[in-house]
C-alpha positions as a Markdown table, in Angstrom:
| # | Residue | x | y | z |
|---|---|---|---|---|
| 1 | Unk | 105.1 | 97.2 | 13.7 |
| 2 | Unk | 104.0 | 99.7 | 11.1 |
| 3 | Unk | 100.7 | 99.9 | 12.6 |
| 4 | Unk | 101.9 | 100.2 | 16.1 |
| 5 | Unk | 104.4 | 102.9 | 15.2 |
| 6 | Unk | 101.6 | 104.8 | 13.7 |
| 7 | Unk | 99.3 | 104.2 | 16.6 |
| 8 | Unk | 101.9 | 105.9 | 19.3 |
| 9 | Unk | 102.7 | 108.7 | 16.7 |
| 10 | Unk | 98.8 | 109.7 | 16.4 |
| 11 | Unk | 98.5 | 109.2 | 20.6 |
| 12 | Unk | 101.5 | 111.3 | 21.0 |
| 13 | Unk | 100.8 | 114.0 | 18.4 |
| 14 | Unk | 104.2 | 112.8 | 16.5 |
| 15 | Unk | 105.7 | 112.5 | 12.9 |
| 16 | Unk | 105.8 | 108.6 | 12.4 |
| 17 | Unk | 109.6 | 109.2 | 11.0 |
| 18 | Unk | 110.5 | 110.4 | 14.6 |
| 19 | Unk | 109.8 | 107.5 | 16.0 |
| 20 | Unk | 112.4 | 104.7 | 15.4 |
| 21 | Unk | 111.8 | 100.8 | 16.8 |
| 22 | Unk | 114.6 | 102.2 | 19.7 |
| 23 | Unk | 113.3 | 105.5 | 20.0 |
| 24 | Unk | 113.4 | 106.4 | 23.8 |
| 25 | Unk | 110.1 | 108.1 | 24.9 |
| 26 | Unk | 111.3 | 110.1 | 27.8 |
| 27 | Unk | 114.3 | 110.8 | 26.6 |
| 28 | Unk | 114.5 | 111.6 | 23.2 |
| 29 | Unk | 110.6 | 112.4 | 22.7 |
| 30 | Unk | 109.9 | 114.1 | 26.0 |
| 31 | Unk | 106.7 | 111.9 | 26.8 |
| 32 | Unk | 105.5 | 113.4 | 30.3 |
| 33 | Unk | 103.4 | 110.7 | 32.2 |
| 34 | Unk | 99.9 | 112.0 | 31.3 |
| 35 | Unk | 101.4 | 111.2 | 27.4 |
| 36 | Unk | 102.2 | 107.5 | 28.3 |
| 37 | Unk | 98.9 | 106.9 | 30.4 |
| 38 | Unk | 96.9 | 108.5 | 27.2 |
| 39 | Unk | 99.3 | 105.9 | 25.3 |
| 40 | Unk | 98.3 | 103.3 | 27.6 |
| 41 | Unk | 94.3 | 103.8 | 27.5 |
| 42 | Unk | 95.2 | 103.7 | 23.8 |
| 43 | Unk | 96.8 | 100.3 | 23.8 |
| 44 | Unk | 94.6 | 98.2 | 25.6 |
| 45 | Unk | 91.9 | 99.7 | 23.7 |
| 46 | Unk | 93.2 | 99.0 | 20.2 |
| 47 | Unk | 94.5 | 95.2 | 21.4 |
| 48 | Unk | 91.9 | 94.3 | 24.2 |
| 49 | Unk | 94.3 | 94.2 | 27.0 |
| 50 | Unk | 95.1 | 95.1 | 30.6 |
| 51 | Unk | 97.9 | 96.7 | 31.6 |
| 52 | Unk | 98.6 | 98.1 | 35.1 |
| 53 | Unk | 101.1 | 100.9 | 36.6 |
| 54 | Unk | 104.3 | 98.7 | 36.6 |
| 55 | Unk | 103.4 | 98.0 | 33.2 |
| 56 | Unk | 103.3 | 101.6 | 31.8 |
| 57 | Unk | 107.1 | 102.1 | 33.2 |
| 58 | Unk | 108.4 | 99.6 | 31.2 |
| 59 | Unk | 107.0 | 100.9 | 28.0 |
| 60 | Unk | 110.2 | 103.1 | 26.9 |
| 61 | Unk | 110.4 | 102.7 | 23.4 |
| 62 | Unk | 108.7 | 101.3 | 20.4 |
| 63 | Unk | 110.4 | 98.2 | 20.9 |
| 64 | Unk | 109.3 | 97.5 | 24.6 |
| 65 | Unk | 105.4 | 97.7 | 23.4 |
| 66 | Unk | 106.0 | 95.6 | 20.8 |
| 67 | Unk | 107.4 | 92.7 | 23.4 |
| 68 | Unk | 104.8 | 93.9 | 25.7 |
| 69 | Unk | 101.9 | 93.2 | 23.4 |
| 70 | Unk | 103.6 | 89.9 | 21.7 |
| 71 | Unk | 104.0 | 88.4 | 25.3 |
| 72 | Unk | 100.1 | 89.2 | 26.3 |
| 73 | Unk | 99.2 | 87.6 | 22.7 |
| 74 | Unk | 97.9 | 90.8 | 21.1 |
| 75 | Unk | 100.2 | 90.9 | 18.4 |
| 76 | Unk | 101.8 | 88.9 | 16.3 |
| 77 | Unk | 105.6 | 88.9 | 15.8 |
C-alpha cells in the first residue's frame, strides 16, 4: 500500500501524509479529471494493466485502487 500511496502522491504532485487509505480524490484533494487520467496512464503502466473510462470513475480514494488492482491481479493484498 506504501508503494501505491507513494505512486499517486508523485502522479498528483502530493505530500504522501495527505493522502490517507480513505482519502477522497475529488473531494478532499481536488483531483480534476486530467489528474486522474495522468493517474490512470500511471497505473497500468507501473502494474501492466488495462483500464478503461468506467474504470477511472471508480478510482476515488486510495482504497478503491487498491481493490481495483488486487481484483485484476496486479497486486497483492
Amino acid at each position: 500500500m506504501d508503494e501505491l500511496r507513494k505512486l499517486v502522491a508523485d502522479v498528483l504532485d502530493r505530500d504522501e501524509a495527505s493522502i490517507g487509505y480513505e482519502t477522497h480524490f475529488l473531494n478532499e484533494l481536488q483531483v480534476d479529471s486530467l489528474m486522474a487520467l495522468e493517474v490512470l496512464v500511471t497505473l497500468e503502466r507501473r502494474y501492466q494493466v488495462k483500464l478503461g473510462e468506467d474504470e477511472l470513475k471508480q478510482l476515488t480514494c486510495l482504497r478503491s485502487v487498491h481493490e481495483l488492482l488486487r481484483a485484476r491481479g496486479a497486486m497483492a493484498d
